[in-house]
C-alpha positions in Angstrom: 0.0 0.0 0.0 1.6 3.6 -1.3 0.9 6.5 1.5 2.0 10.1 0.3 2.5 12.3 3.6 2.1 16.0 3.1 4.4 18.0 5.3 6.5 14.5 5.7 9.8 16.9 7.1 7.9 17.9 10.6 9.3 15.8 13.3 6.1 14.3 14.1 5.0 13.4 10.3 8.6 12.4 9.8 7.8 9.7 12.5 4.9 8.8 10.9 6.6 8.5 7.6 9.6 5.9 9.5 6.0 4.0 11.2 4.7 3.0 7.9 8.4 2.1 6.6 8.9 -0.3 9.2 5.0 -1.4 8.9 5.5 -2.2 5.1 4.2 0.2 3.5 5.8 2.4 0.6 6.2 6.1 1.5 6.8 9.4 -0.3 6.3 12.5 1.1 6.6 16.5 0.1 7.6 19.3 1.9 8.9 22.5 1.1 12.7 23.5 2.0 13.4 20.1 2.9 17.3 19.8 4.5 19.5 17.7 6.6 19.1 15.9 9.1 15.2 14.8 8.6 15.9 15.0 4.4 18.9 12.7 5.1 17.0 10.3 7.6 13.9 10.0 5.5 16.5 9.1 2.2 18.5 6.5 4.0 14.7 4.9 4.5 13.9 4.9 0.9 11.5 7.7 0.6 11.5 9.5 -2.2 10.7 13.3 -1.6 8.7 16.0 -3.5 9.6 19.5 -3.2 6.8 22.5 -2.7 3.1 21.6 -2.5 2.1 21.6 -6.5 -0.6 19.3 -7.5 1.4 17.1 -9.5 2.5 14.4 -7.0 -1.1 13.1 -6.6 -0.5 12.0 -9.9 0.9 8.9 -8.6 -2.5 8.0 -7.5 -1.3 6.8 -3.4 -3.9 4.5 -1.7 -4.1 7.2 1.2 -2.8 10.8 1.0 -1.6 11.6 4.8 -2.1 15.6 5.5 0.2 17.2 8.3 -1.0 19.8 10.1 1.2 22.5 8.4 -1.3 22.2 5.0 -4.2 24.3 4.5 -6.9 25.3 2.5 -5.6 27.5 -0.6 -2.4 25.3 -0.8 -2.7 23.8 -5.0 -2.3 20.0 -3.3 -5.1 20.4 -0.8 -6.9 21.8 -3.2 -6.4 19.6 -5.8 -6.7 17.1 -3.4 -10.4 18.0 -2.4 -11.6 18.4 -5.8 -10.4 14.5 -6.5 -11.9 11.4 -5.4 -8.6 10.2 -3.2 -8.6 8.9 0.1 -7.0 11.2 2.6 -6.1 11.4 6.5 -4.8 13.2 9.1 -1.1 12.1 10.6 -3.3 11.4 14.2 -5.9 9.4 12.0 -3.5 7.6 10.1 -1.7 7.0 13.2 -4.6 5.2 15.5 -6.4 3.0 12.6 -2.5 1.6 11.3 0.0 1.2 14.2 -1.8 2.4 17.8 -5.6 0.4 17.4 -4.6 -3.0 19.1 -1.5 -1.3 21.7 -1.6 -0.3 25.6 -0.3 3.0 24.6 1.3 5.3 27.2 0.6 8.5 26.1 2.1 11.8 27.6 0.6 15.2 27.5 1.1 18.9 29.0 2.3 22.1 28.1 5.7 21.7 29.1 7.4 17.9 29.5 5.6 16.0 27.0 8.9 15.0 25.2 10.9 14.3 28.1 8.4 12.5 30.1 7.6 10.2 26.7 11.0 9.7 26.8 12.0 8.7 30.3 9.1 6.3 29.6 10.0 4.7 26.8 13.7 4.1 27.9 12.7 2.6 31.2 9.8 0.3 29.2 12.7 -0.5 27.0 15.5 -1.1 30.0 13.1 -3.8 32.0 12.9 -6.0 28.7 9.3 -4.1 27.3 10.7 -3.5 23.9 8.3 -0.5 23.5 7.3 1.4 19.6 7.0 4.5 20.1 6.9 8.4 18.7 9.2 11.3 20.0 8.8 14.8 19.3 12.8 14.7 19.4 15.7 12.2 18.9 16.6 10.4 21.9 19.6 10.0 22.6 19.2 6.6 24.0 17.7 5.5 20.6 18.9 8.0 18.3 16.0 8.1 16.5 12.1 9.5 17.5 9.7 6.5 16.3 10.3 2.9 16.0 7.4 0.2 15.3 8.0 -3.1 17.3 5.8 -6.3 17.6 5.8 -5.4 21.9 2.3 -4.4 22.8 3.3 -1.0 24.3 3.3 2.2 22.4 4.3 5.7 23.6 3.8 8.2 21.9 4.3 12.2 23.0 0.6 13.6 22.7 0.6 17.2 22.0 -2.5 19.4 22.3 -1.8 21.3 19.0 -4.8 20.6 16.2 -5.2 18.0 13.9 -5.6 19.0 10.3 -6.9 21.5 8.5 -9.9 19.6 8.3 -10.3 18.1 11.9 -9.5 21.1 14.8 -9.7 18.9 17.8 -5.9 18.4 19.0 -3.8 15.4 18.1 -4.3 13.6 21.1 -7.5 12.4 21.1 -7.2 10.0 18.3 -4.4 7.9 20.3 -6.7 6.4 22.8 -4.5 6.1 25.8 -4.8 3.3 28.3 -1.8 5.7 30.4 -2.1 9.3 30.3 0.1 11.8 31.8 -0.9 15.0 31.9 1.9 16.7 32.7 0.7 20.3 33.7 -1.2 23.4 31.8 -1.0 26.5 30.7 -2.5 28.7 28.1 -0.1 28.5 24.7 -0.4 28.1 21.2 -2.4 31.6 20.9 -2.8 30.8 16.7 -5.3 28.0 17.5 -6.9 28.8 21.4 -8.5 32.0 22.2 -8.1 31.1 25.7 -7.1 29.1 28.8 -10.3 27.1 28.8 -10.1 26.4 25.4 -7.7 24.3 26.1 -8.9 22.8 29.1 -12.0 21.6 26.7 -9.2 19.6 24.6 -8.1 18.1 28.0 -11.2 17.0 28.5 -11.8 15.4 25.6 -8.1 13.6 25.9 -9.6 12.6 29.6 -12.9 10.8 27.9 -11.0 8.9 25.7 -9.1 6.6 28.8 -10.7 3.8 29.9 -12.4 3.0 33.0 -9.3 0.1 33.4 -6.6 3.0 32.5 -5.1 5.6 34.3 -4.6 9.2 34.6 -1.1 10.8 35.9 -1.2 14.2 37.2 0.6 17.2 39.1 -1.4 16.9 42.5 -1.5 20.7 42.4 -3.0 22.3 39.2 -6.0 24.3 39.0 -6.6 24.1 35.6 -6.4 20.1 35.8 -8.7 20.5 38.7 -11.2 22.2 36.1 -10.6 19.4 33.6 -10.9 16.3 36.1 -14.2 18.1 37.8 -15.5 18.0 33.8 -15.3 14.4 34.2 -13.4 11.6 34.8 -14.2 7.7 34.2 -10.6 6.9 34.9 -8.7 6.1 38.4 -6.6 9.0 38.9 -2.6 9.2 40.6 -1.0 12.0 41.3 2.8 13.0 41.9 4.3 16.2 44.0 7.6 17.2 45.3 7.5 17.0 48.5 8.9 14.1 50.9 6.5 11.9 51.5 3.2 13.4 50.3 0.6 10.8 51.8 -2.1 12.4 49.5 -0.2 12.2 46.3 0.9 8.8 45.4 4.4 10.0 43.8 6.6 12.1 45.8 10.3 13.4 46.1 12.8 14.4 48.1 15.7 16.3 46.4 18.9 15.1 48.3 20.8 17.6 45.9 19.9 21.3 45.4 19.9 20.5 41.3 18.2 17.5 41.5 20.2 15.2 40.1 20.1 12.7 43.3 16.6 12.6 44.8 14.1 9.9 47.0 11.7 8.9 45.1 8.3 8.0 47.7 5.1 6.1 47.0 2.5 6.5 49.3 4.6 8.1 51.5 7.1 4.7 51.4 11.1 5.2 50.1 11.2 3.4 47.4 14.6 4.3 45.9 16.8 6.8 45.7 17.3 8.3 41.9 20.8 9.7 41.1 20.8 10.5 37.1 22.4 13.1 34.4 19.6 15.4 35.0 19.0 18.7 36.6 15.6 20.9 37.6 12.3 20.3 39.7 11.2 19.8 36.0 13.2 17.1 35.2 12.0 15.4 38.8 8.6 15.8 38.2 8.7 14.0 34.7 10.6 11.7 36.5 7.8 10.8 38.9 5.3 10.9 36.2 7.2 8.3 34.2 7.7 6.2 36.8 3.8 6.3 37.9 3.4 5.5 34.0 5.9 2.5 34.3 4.5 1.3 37.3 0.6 1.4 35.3 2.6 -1.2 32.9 4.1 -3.6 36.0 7.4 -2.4 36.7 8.5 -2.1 40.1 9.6 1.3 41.3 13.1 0.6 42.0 13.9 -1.1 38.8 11.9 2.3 36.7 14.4 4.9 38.8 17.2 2.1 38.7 16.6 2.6 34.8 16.3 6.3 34.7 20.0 6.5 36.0 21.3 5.8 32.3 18.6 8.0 30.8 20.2 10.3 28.1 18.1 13.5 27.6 16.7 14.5 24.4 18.7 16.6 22.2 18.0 20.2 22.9 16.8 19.9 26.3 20.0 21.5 28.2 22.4 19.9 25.9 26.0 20.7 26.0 26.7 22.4 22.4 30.8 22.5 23.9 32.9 24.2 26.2 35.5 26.7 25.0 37.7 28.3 27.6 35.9 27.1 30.7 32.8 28.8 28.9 30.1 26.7 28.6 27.4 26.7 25.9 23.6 24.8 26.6 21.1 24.4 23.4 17.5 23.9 25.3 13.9 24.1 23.5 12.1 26.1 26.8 9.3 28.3 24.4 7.5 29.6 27.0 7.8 31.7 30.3 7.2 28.7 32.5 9.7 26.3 30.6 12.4 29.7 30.9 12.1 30.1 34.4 12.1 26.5 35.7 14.8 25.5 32.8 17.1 28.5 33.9 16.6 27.5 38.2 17.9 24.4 37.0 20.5 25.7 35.7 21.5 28.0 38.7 21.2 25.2 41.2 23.4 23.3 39.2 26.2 26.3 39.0 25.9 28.5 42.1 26.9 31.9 42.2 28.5 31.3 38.8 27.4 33.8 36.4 24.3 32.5 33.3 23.9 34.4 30.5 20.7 33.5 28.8 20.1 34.2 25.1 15.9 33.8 24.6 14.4 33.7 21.3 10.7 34.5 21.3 10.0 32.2 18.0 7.1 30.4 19.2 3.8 31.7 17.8 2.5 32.1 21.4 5.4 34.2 21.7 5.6 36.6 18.4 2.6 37.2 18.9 2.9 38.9 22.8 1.0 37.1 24.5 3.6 36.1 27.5 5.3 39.9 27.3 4.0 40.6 30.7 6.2 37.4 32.9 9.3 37.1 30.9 11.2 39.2 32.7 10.1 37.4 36.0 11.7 33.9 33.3 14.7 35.2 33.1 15.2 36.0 37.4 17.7 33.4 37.7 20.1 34.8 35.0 23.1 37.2 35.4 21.9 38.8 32.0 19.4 38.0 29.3 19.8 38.3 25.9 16.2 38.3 23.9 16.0 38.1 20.1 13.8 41.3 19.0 13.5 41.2 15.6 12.3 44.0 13.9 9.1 42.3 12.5 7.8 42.1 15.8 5.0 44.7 16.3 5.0 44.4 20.4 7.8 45.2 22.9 7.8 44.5 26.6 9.4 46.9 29.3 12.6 46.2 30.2 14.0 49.5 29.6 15.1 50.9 33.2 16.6 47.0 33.6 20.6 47.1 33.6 21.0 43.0 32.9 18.1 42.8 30.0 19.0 43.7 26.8 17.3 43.5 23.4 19.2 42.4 20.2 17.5 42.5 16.8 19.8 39.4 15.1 21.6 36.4 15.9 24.8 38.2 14.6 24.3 40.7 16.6 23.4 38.6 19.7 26.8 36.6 19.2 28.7 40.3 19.0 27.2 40.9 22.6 28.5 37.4 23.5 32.0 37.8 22.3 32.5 40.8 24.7 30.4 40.2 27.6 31.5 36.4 28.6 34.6 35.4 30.9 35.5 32.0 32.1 33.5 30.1 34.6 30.0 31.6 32.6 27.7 29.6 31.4 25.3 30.6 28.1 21.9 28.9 27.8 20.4 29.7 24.5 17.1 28.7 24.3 14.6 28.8 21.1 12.3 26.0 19.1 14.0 26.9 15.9 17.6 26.3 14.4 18.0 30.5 15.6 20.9 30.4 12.8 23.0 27.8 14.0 23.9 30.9 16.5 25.5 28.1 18.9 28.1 26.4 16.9 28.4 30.0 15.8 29.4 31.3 18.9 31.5 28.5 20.0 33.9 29.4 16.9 33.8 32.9 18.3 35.0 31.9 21.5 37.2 29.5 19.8 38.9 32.4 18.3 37.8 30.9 14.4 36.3 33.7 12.2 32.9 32.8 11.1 
């Protein structure tokens, strides 16, 4: 059977793409700018690729036309697409009917974690003997890769909030039917598609209606907009996780034994059930720990051999990963998009270093973010930094006041940004740049700056 994915270079329709490889069936895909790595990773499976959105590839007449997110009405393939008799479905769609309709899948959801938490899953299914499929909004570096299909019965798969198609608005999740559902935490993003907070909370709710009465539901134990979604309705026995020592009322606790986090007690019930020491820094980073444990627990694996597991967990790429280190200077790629994800990313940070100086370089790319919406809190995101850098591109038709603050400044370009680098660091500093985009390969950039190579 031919499938032909539309927008095939997106991480997640790019794990759709290496799904269907690996279930048999033949794959070609379009996109426009396609380029290395995904271009590279999608050629060494055999997929031939289309460039730009023309009409013309249907004319290979695929058994099922797959439609990322990305397309939309007015684009010549959709339309052509419409106007023709061919059988078409979302990525989600595709997704649940092909690979996810007879799996436990262990689905994980939230504003902030959802990649990290899938992936701390999937590595302690995959540690205990589980040999888990699953799909990664990133590469892990465990795996090196963000989907694999295997014949194990358990799926994970990161389920992100963000709509369909252009044909189906409800978000992606709700076509994954999860029998283990984190929800991770919640907060009002992705301004393009939700007018508001409780916009989102409906989506949550629908995600919560879709878990059995024999699955289970992982949450924060404090969240009032989870509150609001559970209160909806809930069919589903419900565990919670905190940080706290011993938290009686939430079943999953901790106890950081290190200020960072990386060596912690990990509770259940209120009982010590192992003491975690891993690569990892941040409350985040603890609390997606608890979650995947919870998660791996659902499945029947004991606590201690989950957080024995999670001590040779390798991080995602781009969540605090070391770009290098040039005279004692060092340089941290993370994805944080939003306030929360700034501030908790860059506490972590801080614990982790002490009084040594953080410069943090912040690209407002996500469209949450270009378009203003979080302008009041990020100075508050950026407290734990020495100084803040924050990518202001001229196109952007808002500003937020920072003006009469000394350690904030502004910087209209990446070139520019690495100028302000070049003469503000000193050894012993270290530079977190965080952005959801490539931000003009500004790290390895700056690292041949500080190398002393001209770009």
């Amino acid at each position: 059977m031919h499938i032909h994915i539309l927008g095939i270079c997106g991480t997640f329709m790019g794990g759709i793409a290496r799904l269907a490889v690996e279930k048999g069936f033949k794959v070609t895909g379009s996109d426009r700018n396609c380029y290395p790595p995904m271009s590279d990773q999608l050629e060494l499976l055999g997929i031939t690729l289309h460039e730009g959105y023309d009409a013309n590839q249907l004319k290979s007449e695929p058994d099922c036309v797959v439609v990322g997110n990305s397309m939309s009405r007015g684009v010549e393939v959709i339309e052509a697409l419409l106007d023709s008799n061919q059988r078409y479905r979302s990525g989600p769609q595709w997704l649940n009917e092909n690979i996810l309709h007879d799996k436990w899948v262990i689905a994980a959801a939230g504003t902030h974690g959802k990649t990290s938490t899938a992936s701390m899953i999937t590595w302690i299914l995959e540690a205990n003997g589980y040999n888990p499929g699953f799909l990664i909004g990133g590469v892990m570096e465990n795996f090196g890769v963000s989907a694999r299909l295997t014949d194990s019965p358990f799926f994970v798969v990161e389920a992100d909030e963000y709509d369909t198609a252009f044909f189906d608005k409800r978000s992606k999740f709700v076509h994954y039917r999860a029998r283990t559902c984190i929800l991770n935490n919640l907060e009002f993003d992705h301004a393009d598609i939700f007018k508001d907070l409780e916009a989102i909370e409906t989506q949550f709710h629908h995600l919560v209606r879709t878990v059995s009465g024999n699955g289970l539901i992982i949450r924060p134990f404090v969240s009032e907009s989870l509150d609001r979604v559970i209160e909806k309705g809930c069919w589903s026995p419900v565990h919670s996780f905190a940080l706290s020592k011993g938290n009686t009322t939430s079943e999953w606790s901790a106890k950081k034994v290190s200020q960072d986090g990386s060596h912690c007690e990990i509770y259940f019930k209120g009982e010590n059930v192992g003491e975690l020491r891993w690569e990892l820094i941040g409350d985040h980073n603890v609390s997606n720990a608890l979650a995947a444990i919870s998660a791996a627990h659902h499945v029947g694996i004991l606590p201690e051999h989950a957080i024995k597991s999670l001590a040779s967990f390798k991080n995602v790429k781009r969540r605090m990963e070391v770009k290098g280190c040039v005279n004692d200077i060092t340089v941290y790629d993370d994805f944080a998009h939003h306030p929360t994800a700034i501030k908790t990313t860059l506490q972590g940070l801080r614990d982790k270093v002490g009084k040594r100086r953080i410069i943090a370089v912040v690209d407002p790319r996500s469209n949450t973010m270009k378009m203003g919406f979080h302008k009041n809190t990020l100075v508050d995101a950026v407290s734990s930094a020495d100084v803040s850098l924050f990518h202001m591109p001229k196109s952007f038709d808002w500003k937020f006041n920072f003006e009469n603050i000394d350690n904030i400044i502004a910087l209209e370009s990446p070139e520019l940004i690495i100028e302000k680098l070049r003469k503000l660091v000193q050894p012993g500093d270290s530079v977190l740049i965080m952005s959801n985009g490539g931000f003009g390969g500004i790290h390895d950039r700056l690292l041949k700056v500080l190398a002393g190579d001209v770009e």
